[in-house]
C-alpha positions as a Markdown table, in Angstrom:
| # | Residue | x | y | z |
|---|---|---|---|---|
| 1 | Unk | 9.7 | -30.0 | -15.1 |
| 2 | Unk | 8.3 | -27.6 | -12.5 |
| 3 | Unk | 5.5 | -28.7 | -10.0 |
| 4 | Unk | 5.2 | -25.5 | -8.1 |
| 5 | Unk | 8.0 | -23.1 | -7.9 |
| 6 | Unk | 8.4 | -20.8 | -4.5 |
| 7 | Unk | 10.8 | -18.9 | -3.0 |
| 8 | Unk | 12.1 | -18.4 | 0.3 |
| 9 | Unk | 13.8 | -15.5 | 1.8 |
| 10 | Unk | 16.2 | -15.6 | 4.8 |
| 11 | Unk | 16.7 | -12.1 | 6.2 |
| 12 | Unk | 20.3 | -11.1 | 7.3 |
| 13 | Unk | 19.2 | -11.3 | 11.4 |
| 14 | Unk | 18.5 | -15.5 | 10.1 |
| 15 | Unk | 21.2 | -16.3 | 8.5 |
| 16 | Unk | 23.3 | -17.4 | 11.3 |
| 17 | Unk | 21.1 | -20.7 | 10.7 |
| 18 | Unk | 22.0 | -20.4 | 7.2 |
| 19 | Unk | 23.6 | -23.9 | 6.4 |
| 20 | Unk | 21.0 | -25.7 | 8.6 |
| 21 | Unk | 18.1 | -24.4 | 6.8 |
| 22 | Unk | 20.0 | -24.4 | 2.9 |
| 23 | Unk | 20.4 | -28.5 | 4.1 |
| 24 | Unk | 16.6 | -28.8 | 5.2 |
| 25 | Unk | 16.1 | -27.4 | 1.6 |
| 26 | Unk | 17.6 | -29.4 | -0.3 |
| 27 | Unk | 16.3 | -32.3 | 1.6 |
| 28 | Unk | 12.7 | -31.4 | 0.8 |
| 29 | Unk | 13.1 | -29.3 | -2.3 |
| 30 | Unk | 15.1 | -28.8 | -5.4 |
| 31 | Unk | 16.9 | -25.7 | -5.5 |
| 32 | Unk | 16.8 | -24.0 | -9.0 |
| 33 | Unk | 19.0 | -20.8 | -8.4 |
| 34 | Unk | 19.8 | -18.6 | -5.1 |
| 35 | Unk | 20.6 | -15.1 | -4.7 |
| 36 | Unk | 22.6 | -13.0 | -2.4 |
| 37 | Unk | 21.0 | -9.5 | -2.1 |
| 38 | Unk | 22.3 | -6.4 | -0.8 |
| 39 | Unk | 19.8 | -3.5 | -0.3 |
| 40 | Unk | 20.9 | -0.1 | 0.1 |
| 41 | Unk | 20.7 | 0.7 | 4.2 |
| 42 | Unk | 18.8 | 3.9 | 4.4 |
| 43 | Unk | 16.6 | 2.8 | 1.6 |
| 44 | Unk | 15.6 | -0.5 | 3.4 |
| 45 | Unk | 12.1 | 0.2 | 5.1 |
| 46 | Unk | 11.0 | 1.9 | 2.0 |
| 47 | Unk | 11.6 | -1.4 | 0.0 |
| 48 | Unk | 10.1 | -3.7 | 2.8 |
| 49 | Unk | 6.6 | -1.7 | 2.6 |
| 50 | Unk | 6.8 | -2.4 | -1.1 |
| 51 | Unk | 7.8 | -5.3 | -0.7 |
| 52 | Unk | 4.5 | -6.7 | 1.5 |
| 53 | Unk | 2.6 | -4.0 | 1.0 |
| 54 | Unk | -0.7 | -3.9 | 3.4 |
| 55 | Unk | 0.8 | -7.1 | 5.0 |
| 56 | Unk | 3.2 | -5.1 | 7.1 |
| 57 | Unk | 1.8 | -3.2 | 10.0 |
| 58 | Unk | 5.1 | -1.4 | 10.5 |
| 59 | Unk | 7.7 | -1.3 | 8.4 |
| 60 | Unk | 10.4 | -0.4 | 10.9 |
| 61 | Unk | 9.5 | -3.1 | 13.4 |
| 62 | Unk | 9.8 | -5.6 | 10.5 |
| 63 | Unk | 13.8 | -4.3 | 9.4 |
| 64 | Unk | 14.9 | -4.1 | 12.7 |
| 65 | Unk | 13.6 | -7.9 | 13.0 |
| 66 | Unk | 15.2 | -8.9 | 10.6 |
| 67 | Unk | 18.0 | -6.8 | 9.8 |
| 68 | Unk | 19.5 | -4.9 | 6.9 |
| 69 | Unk | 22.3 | -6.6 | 5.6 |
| 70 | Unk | 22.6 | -8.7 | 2.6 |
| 71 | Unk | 20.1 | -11.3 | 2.8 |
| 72 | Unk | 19.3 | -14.6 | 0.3 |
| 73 | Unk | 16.7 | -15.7 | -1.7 |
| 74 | Unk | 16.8 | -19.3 | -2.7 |
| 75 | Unk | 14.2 | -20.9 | -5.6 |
| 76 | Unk | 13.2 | -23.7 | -5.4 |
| 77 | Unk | 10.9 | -26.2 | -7.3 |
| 78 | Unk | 8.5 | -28.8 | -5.4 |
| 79 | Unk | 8.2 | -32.0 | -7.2 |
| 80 | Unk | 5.8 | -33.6 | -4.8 |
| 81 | Unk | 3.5 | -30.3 | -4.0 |
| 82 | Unk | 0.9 | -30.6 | -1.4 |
| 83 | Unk | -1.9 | -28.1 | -2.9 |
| 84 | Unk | -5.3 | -26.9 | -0.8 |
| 85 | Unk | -7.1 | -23.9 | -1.2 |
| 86 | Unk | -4.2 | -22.6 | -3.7 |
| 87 | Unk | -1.6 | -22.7 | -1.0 |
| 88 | Unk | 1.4 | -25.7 | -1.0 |
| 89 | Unk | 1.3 | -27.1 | 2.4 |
| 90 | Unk | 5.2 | -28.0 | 1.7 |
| 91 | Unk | 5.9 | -25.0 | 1.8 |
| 92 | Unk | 3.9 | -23.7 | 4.4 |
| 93 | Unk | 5.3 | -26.3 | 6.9 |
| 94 | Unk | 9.1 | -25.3 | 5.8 |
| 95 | Unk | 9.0 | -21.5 | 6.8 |
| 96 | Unk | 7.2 | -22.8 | 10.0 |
| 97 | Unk | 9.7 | -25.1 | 10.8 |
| 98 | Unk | 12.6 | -22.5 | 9.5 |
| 99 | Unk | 11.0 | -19.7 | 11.7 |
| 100 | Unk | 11.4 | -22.3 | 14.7 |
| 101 | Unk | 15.0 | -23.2 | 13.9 |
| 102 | Unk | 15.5 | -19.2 | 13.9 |
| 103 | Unk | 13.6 | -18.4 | 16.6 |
| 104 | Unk | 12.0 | -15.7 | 15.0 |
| 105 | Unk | 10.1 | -14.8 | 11.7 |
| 106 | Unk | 13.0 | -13.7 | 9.8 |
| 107 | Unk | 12.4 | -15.9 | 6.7 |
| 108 | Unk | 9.8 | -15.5 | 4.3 |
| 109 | Unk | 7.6 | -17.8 | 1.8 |
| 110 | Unk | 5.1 | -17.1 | -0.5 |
| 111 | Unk | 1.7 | -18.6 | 0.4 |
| 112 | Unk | 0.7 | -18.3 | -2.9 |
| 113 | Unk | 1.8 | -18.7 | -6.5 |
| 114 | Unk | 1.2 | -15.4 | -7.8 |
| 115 | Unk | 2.4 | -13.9 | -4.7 |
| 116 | Unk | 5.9 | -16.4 | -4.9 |
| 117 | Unk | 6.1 | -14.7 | -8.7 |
| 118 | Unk | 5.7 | -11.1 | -7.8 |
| 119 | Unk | 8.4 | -11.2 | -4.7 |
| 120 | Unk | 10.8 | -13.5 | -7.6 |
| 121 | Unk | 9.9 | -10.2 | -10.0 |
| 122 | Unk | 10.4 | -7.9 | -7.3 |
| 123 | Unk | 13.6 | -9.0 | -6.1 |
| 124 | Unk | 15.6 | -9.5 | -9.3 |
| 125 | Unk | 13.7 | -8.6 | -11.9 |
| 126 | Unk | 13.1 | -11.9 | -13.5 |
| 127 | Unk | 9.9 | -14.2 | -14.0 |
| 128 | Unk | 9.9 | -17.9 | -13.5 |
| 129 | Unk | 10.4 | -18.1 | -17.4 |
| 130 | Unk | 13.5 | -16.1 | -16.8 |
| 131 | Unk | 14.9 | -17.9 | -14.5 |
| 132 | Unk | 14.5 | -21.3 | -15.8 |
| 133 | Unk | 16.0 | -20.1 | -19.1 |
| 134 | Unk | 18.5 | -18.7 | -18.1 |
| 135 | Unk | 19.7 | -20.5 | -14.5 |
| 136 | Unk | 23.2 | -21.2 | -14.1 |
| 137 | Unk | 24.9 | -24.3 | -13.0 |
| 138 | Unk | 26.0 | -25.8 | -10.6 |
| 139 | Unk | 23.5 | -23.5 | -8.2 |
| 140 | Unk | 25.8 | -23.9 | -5.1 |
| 141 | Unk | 27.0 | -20.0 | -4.8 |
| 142 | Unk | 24.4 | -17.6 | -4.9 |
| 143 | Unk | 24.4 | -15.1 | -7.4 |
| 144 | Unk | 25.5 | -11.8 | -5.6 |
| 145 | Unk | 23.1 | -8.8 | -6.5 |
| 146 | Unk | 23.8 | -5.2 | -5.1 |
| 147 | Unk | 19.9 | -3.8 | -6.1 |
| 148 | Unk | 16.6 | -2.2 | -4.2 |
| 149 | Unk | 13.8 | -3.4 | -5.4 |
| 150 | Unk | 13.1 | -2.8 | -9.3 |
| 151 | Unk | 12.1 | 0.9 | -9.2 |
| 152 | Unk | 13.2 | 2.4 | -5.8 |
| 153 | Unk | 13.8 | 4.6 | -5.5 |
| 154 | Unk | 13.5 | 5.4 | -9.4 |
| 155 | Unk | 13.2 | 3.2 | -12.4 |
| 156 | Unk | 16.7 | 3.0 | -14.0 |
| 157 | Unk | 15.1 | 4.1 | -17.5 |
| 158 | Unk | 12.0 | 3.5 | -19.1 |
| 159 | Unk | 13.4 | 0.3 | -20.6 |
| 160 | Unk | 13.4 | -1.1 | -17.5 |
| 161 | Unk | 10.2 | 0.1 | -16.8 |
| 162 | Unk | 8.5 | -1.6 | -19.8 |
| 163 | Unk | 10.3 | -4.8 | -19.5 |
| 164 | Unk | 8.6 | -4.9 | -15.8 |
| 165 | Unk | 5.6 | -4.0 | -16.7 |
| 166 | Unk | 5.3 | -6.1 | -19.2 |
| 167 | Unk | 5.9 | -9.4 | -16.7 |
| 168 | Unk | 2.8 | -8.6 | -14.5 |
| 169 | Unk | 0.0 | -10.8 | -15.5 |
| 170 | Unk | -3.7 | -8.5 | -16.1 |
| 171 | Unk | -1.7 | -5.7 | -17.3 |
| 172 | Unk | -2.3 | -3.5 | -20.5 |
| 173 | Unk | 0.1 | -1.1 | -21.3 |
| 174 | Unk | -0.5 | 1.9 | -23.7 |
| 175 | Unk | 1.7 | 4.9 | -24.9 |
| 176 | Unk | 0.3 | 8.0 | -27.0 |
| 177 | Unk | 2.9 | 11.0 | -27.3 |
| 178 | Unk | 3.2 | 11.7 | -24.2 |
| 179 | Unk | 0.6 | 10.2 | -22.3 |
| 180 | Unk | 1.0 | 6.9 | -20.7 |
| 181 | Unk | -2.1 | 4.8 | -19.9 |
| 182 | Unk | -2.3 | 1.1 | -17.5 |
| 183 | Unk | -5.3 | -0.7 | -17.4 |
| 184 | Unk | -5.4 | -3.1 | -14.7 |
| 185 | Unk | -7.6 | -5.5 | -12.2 |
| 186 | Unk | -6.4 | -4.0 | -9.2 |
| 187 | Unk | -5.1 | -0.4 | -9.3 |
| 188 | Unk | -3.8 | -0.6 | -5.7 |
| 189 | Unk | -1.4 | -3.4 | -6.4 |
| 190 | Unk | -0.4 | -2.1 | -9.2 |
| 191 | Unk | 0.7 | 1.3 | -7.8 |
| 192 | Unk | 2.6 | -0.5 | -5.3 |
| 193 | Unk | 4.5 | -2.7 | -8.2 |
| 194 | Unk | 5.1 | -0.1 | -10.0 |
| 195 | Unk | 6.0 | 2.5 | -7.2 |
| 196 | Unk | 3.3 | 5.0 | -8.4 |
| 197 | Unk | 2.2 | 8.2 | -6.4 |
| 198 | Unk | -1.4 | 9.6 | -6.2 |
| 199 | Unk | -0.7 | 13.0 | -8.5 |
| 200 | Unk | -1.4 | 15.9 | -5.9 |
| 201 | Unk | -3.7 | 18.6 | -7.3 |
| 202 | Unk | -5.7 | 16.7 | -9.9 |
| 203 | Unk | -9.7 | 16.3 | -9.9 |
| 204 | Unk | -9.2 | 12.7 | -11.6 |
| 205 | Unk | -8.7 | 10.0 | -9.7 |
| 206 | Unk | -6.3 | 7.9 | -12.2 |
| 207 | Unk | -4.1 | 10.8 | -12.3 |
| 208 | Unk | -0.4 | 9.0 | -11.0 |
| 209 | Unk | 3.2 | 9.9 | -10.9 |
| 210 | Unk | 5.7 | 7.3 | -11.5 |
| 211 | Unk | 9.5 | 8.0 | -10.8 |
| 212 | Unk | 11.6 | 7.6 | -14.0 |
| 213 | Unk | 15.3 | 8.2 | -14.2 |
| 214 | Unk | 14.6 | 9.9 | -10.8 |
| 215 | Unk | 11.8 | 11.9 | -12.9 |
| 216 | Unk | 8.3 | 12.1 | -12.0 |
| 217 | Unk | 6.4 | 10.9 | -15.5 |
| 218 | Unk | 2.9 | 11.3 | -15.2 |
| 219 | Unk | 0.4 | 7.7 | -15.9 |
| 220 | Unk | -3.2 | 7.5 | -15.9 |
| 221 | Unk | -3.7 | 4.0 | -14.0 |
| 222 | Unk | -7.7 | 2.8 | -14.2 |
| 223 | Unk | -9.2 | -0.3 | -13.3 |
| 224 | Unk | -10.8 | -3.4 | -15.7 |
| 225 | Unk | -14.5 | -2.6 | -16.3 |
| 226 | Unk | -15.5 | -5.5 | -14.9 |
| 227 | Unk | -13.7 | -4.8 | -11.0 |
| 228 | Unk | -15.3 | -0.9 | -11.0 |
């Protein structure tokens, strides 16, 4: 069914051109599920630098551009993908055109596949599988979702934890009593998905905290052989 899935996000300072963009949508796109979510306020530039990471050269430039109220995320499946270099031009020309509709850069795309999965992951926890399993219809009302990004400020539990971790793609996972070990192609990332902290005071450098039921649970993160 799917040709290339994306995603697009429309910040709360665009959404006064809501229905005009939702229509352009649907005109070039077929919309698989949308979200409404609500991020709590004083925790909102913390999730927008995890959110783009080294992308964003200021994270409090970017939320007072675009606002911290509930914002929507709306899925969508191209049937008739335009692919060079990786990237779907389709989709490329659609936030263009959106960001000229809004007059400002207050929506966001994916470029990229993987990067259209991880903000899908990021934002509500599910993968592409998920959502395609498990989509609702009709897909006219978003579904309304009062959540930061999965683990800010804390993972909920360990559950939730594993469940995540075990969605990101080049990721092995290992648990002996109580030490917890990731193996990974890019350890930066990966901190950044998985809201990790350098541990301060350690000689070794895969030493990392991870915040855990609003505990700090120690991880030794290293990278793939073959990327040292």
């Amino acid at each position: 069914m799917a040709n290339d899935l994306n995603l697009f996000v429309l910040w709360a300072n665009g959404r006064h051109k809501e229905t005009e963009i939702i229509n352009d949508i649907n005109r070039h796109f077929e919309i698989l599920q949308s979200f409404e979510i609500t991020w709590t306020p004083k925790l909102f530039t913390r999730n927008l630098s995890r959110f783009y990471g080294k992308k964003l050269p200021s994270a409090v430039k970017k939320k007072r551009l675009c606002g911290t109220g509930s914002f929507l995320v709306i899925c969508v499946n191209d049937t008739q993908p335009r692919i060079h270099n990786g990237k779907n031009l389709n989709i490329i020309a659609a936030k263009a055109r959106y960001r000229q509709i809004i007059g400002s850069n207050c929506i966001h795309a994916g470029d990229l596949q993987p990067e259209a999965e991880e903000n899908l992951l990021f934002l509500t926890g599910l993968n592409w599988q998920d959502l395609l399993s498990s989509r609702q219809q009709p897909t006219r009302r978003p579904i309304k979702l009062y959540q930061d990004l999965c683990g800010t400020p804390s993972w909920l539990d360990e559950e939730q934890f594993e469940q995540f971790l075990r969605k990101l793609p080049n990721i092995r996972f290992s648990r002996n009593a109580d030490e917890f070990k990731i193996l990974t192609d890019d350890r930066h990332q990966t901190c950044r998905l998985l809201n990790a902290s350098k541990k301060i005071f350690s000689w070794h450098r895969d030493c990392y905290t991870i915040p855990i039921r609003g505990k700090n649970i120690k991880f030794r993160i290293n990278e793939s052989p073959q990327t040292e």
